[in-house]
C-alpha positions as CSV (number, residue, x, y, z in Angstrom):
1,X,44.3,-1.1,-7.8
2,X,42.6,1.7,-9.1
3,X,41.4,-0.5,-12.5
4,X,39.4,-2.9,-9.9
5,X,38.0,0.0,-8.1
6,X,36.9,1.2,-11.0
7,X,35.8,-1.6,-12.6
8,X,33.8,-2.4,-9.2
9,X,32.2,1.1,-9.0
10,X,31.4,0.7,-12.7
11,X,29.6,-2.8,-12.3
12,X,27.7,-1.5,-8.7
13,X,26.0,1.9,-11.0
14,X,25.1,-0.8,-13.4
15,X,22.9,-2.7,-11.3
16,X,22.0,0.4,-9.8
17,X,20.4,1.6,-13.0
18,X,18.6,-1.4,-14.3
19,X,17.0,-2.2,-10.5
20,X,14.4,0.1,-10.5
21,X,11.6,0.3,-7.5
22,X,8.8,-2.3,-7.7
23,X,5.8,0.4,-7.5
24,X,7.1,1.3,-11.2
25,X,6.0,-1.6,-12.5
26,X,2.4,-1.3,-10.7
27,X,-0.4,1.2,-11.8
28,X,0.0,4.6,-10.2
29,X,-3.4,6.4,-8.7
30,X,-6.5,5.0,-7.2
31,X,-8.7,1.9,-7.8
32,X,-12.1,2.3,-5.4
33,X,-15.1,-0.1,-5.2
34,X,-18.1,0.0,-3.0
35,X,-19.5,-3.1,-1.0
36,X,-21.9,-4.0,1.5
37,X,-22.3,-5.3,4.6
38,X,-25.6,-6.3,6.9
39,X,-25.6,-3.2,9.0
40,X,-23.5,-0.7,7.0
41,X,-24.7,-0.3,3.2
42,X,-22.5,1.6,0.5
43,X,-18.8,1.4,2.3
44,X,-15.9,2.2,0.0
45,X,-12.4,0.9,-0.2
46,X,-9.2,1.8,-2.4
47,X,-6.3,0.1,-3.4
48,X,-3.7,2.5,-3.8
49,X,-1.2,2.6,-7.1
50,X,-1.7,-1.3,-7.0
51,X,0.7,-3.9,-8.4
52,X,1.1,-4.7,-12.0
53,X,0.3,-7.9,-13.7
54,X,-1.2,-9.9,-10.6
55,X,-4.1,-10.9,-9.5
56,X,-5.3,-8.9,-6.4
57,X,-8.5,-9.9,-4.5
58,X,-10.3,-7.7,-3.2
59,X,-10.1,-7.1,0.3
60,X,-14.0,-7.4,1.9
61,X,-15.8,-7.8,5.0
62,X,-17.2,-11.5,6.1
63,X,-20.6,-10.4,5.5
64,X,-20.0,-9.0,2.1
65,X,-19.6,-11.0,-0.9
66,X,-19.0,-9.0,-3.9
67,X,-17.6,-5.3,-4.6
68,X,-19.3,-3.1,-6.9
69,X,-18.9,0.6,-8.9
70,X,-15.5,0.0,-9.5
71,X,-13.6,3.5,-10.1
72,X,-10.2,3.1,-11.8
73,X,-8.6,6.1,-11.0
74,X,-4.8,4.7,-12.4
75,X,-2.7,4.9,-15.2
76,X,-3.0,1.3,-16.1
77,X,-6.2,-0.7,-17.5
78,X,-7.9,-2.6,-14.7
79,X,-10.0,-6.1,-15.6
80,X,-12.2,-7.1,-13.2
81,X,-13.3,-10.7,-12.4
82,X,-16.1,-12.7,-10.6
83,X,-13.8,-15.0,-8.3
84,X,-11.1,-14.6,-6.4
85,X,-8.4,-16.1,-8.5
86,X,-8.4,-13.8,-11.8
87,X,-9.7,-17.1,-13.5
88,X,-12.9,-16.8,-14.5
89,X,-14.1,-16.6,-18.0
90,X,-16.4,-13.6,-17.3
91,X,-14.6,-10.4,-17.2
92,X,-15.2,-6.4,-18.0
93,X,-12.4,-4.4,-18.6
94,X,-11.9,-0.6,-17.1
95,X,-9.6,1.6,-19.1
96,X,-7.5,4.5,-16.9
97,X,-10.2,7.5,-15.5
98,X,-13.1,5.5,-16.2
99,X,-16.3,3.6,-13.9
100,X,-17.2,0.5,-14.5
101,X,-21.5,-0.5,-15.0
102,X,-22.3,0.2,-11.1
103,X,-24.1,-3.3,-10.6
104,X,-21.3,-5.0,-12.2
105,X,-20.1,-7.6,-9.1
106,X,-16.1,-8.2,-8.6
107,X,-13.8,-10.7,-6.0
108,X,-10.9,-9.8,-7.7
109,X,-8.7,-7.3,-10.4
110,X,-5.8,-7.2,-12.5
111,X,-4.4,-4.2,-14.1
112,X,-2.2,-3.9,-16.9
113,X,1.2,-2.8,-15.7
């Protein structure tokens, strides 16, 4: 009796240690971006320690089309895109701490972990 309790407590800290939290495979810190809108100019938003490895678009108002000055402030490289899908073939990338161009316009982002 006391093998299969053990063997069961054995396998149950195994799984334990190899599931680990999702956020730790996402980039930890901020990502910011300004947008506009018809009566309110230069709002900002952030995505907080956002997901790894998936395309995010970014959330805007209807009356705003693009985001721009994009501030990655994560651990993780961020590449911006044009559209909304992560798909386009025009792209900048942003590594950790650093601004991208101000007038550069973004939909949507990926970062690197």
């Amino acid at each position: 009796m006391r093998l299969r309790t053990s063997v069961a407590a054995a396998f149950g800290a195994a799984v334990l240690a190899l599931t680990t939290p999702t956020s730790a495979y996402g980039a930890d810190g901020v990502f910011s971006y300004g947008f506009n809108t018809g009566d309110k100019l230069d709002q900002r938003a952030a995505i907080f320690n956002p997901p790894g490895r998936e395309c995010v678009t970014l959330k805007l108002p209807r009356d705003a089309d693009f985001g721009y000055a994009a501030r990655n402030r994560t651990n993780a490289t961020v590449t911006l895109f044009a559209d909304d899908d992560c798909s386009s073939d025009t792209y900048f990338v942003v590594p950790p701490g650093k601004n991208a161009p101000k007038r550069l316009l973004i939909r949507s982002v990926m970062f690197s972990r």
